[in-house]
C-alpha positions, 0 to 999 in steps of 0.5 A: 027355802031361805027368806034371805041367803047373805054371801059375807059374814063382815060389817055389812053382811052381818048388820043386813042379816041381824036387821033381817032376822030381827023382822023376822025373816029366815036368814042365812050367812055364809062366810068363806073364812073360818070366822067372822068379822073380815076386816074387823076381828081380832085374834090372840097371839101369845096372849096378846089381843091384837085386832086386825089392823090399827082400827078404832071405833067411832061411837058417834056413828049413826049406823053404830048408835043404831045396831050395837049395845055400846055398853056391852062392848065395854068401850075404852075412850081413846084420850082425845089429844095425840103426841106429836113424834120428831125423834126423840122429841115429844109434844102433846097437841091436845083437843080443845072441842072435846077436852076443855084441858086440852085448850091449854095444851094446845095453846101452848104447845109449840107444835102448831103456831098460834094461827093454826090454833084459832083455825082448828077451833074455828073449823070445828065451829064450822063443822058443829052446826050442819046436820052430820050427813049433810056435811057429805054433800055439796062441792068436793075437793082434795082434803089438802086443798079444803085445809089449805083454803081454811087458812092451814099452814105446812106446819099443820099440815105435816106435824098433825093432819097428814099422820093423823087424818093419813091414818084414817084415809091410809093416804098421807097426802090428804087427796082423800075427798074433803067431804070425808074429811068433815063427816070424819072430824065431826064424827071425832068431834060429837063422839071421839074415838074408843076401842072395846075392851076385848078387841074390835072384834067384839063389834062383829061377835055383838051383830052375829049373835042371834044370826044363823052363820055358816064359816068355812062355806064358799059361794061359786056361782048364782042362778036366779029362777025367777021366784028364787036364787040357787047358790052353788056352794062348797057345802051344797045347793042353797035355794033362797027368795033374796041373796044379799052379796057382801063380799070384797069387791073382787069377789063381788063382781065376780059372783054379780057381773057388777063392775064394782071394784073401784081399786084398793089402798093397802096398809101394813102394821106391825106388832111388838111386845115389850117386857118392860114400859117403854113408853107410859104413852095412851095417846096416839103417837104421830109421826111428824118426820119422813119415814115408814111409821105413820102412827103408833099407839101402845095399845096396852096402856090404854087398854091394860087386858089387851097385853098379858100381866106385866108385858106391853103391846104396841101397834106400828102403822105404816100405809101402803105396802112397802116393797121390803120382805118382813125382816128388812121392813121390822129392821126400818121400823125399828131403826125409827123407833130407835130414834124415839126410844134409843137403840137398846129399847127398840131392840128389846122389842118382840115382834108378834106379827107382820100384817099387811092388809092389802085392801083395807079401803079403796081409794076416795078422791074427791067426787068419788060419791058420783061412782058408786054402785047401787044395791041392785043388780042385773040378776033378779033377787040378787042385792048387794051390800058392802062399805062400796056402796057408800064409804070406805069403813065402819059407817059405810058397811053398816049403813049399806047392810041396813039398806039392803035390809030395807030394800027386801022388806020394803022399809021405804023410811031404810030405803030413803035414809041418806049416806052418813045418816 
């Protein structure tokens, strides 16, 4: 008999088996999908290494800094300043927190005035004292309204906070909680942002390494017998003394009875190759105009092995899920793109893949904190695991892996360990 069956081979599954199989328990993961990583893996398609999404990791994060060996991910920073996008007109807005030459840049760009300038830097002030967690505390709001209260002017709000903190929240409207908002621009500000040289996917292949993974193996139903819980599963009858589900929501609740779906938020993403450099450009690309592009970024430069030898690759970012087939949603995308590079470059570009994930968070509004499942549930032995117990994203899965981890061996100082810390 298992110590602990985990239902889920992503981010949090993962991180509760690694933490369990470290103290020594028995442990088992079961992932219905023929690899692990869910959200966070990547593939290569015609030799290009495309991650899942447009996602980056945040080195600064907590959970991050306790379960990954950062050098073996072999990390690239992300230059710390962005390019604003309107049509063919390019204005880099540097970061003056991480990047002391970004303070030039961005007091002379003439992206922001001059007004909004003081205001990052006295944001960022702000924001540098507290302890990280505690900046998930305390009276919530929009992250539109937090910004507007700090003095922010539409310009800052449109040419940098909507396409960039949108690709974040994957909500350009910035009703995302301003609670999020602040952890996120701290996490930015103590660590900034880096891809792994191999792809993001490296990060699920570290914490599955040692662990004991069974893919291609779907849970159907759970029956607790008191002392221990039987899976039924597409490979058999599985007894263990704990099951830690973590799966999608839907799945989840399906499998618990535990209302836990909160809904979803949806993204889609394109990705080109290019025969020839477009655009030398490392810098994230935002997308100051209307339009479906939110942000882009030519992967390949800053991470030349991600393209193969003397071609590109870059990587669209449009939120939600336009209601267009793959063909008519290619034709807009490039018909913006067009505007930035002209016509004959955006036709050169090759598409390798149309992506669209359709639940890549679920939605955070303010005070959203005050919905959140716990880890028990009302089948004896069975805990649940998963970024819905604390945040949509890297830190959250993490962080709720590791408390349930905690919970079966009884680590009160785990168990005590506050969301963001």
């Amino acid at each position: 008999m298992l110590d602990v069956l985990v239902i889920g081979g992503g981010l949090a599954g993962l991180t509760a088996a690694r933490t369990l199989t470290r103290a020594g328990k028995r442990v088992r993961v079961l992932e219905a999908a023929p690899e692990v990583g869910g959200r966070v893996r990547s593939r290569v398609v015609d030799g290009f290494t495309i991650d899942a999404g447009y996602q980056v990791l945040f080195p600064s994060y907590p959970a991050v800094l306790r379960q990954l060996d950062l050098g073996a991910l072999d990390l690239v920073p992300i230059p710390p300043s962005a390019v604003v996008r309107r049509g063919s007109r390019a204005a880099v807005l540097g970061d003056p927190i991480r990047d002391p030459a970004g303070l030039l840049s961005t007091l002379t760009t003439r992206v922001l005035p001059l007004g909004d300038k003081l205001r990052v830097v006295k944001l960022a002030a702000s924001l540098r004292a507290p302890a990280p967690h505690t900046l998930l505390t305390g009276p919530d709001e929009s992250t539109e309204g937090y910004l507007r209260r700090q003095g922010f002017s539409d310009v800052a709000l449109d040419v940098f906070f909507r396409p960039f903190f949108g690709g974040i929240f994957l909500d350009r409207r910035l009703g995302t909680s301003a609670r999020l908002f602040r952890y996120y621009f701290r996490m930015l500000m103590d660590g900034g942002a880096a891809l792994p040289r191999a792809g993001m996917g490296a990060i699920t292949a570290q914490l599955a390494q040692g662990v004991d993974v069974r893919t291609d193996t779907r849970v159907t139903r759970l029956v607790p017998h008191g002392e221990h819980v039987t899976a039924a599963t597409s490979a058999g009858e599985i007894d263990a003394r704990h099951v830690i589900v973590a799966t999608d929501p839907d799945t989840t609740q399906q499998l618990t009875g535990e209302p836990v779906s909160r809904g979803s938020v949806g993204s889609t993403y394109l990705h080109y190759a290019a025969q020839e450099r477009i655009d030398p450009e490392t810098r994230l690309l935002l997308n100051a105009e209307d339009g479906l592009i939110n942000n882009a970024q030519w992967v390949s430069s800053g991470v030349p092995g991600r393209a193969p030898a003397g071609q590109h690759l870059l990587t669209v970012s449009v939120l939600g899920l336009p209601e267009l087939d793959d063909d008519a949603l290619d034709a807009r995308v490039r018909g913006e793109l067009s505007r930035w590079y002209g016509q004959e470059a955006a036709l050169r570009l090759r598409t390798l893949l149309t992506e669209r994930i359709r639940h890549a968070q679920y939605p955070q509004p303010p005070e959203y904190a005050a919905t959140l499942p716990g880890h028990a549930t009302d089948l004896p032995g069975v805990l649940l695991a998963g970024e819905i117990t604390s945040m949509s994203g890297i830190q959250g899965a993490m962080e709720s892996g590791e408390k349930a981890a905690a919970i079966v061996l009884g680590d009160l100082a785990g168990m005590s360990r506050p969301r963001g810390a």
